[in-house]
N, C-alpha and C positions, 0 to 999 in steps of 0.2 A: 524697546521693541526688538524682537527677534526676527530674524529675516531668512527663509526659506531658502536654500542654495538647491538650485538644480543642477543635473550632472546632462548630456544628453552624447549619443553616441554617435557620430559622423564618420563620414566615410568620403574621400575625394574620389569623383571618377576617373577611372583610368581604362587604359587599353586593353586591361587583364579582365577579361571577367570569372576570371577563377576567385578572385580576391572576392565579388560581391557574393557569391554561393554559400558562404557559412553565415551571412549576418541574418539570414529568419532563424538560424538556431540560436546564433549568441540574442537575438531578441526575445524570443522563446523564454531562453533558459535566465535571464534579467527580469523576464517577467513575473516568470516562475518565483524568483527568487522574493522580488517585490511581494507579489500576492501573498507566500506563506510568511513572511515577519509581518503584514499588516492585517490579515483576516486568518491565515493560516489555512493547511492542506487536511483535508480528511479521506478517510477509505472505510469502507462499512463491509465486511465480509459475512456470507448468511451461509451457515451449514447447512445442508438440504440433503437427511438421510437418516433413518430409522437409528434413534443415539447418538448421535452426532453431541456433542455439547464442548462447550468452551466456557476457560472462567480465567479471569486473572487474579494473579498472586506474586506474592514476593517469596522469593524463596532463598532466606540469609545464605545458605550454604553455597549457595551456587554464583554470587552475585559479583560480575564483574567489576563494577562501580557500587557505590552504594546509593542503595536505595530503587536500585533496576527492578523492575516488573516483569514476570514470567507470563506469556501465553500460554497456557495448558489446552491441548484438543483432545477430545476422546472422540476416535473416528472409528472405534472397530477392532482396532489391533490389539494385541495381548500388554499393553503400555500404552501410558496416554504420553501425548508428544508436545515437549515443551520448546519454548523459543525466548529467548533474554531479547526484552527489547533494546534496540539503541538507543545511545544517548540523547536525548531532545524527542523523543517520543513518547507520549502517554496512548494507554489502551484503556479501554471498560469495556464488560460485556454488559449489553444495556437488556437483553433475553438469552437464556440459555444455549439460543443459536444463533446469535449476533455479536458480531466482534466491533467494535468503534478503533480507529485508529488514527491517532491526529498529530500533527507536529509539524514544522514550517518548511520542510526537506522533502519536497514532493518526490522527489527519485526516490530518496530513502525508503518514504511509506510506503511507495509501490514495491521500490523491493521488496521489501521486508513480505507484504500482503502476498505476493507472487510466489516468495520461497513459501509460507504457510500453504498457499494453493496446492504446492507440489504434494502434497501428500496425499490429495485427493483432488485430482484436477475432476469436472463435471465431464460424467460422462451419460454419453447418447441414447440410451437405452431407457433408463432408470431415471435420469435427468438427476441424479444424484452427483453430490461432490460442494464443493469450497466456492462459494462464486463472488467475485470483486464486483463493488456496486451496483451496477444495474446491471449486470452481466445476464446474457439469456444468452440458452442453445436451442436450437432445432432438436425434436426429438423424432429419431429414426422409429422404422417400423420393425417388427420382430420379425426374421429371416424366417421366410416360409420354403418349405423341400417341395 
């Protein structure tokens, strides 16, 4: 029979309480850690704009590891914009305007999801741009003279 060893994190109290101020992060980020090697982290990015499209691919030439995966965006520009993902991450595009991003590295995925953002962060007007999971903006009124 195998026996489960738990690990658990303590702290004695003391007179500082500068010392207890980081333990909801380092709880946090323990937890974080837990959740993505036992169900794992995802992030779902939805293009929202007249051609917008995304596809993944590999692309030998480029490949810093083998076997890395390219995110391809076409947003508009006169070149579609690619991004190598990290190691420990898979993509699919599961529709033409949907990005799947999953792996156990919660920071990671956001990163990664947040740099893709930048190319076309959502703007106010149009409600158009790159939007992280449920992401919603307000949308303004058109400026009247």
């Amino acid at each position: 029979m195998g026996y489960a060893s738990t690990q658990q994190l303590r702290h004695s109290h003391s007179a500082s309480r500068t010392l207890t101020y980081p333990l909801g992060t380092t709880w946090a980020y323990l937890n974080n850690y837990i959740m993505g090697v036992s169900e794992g982290h995802t992030a779902v990015l939805r293009l929202v704009g007249i051609g917008y499209r995304a596809t993944v691919e590999s692309r030998p030439d480029l490949e810093e590891y083998p076997g890395q995966q390219f995110v391809s965006l076409k947003l508009g520009f006169s070149h579609p914009v690619e991004m190598g993902l990290p190691k420990g991450m898979k993509a699919s595009a599961p529709q033409p305007t949907r990005v799947l991003l999953e792996g156990i590295d919660k920071e990671q995925i956001m990163q990664f999801a947040a740099n893709l953002r930048k190319w076309r962060k959502p703007e106010p007007y149009k409600g158009k741009g790159i939007f992280i999971n449920d992401e919603t903006i307000k949308l303004k009124q058109k400026k009247i003279k």
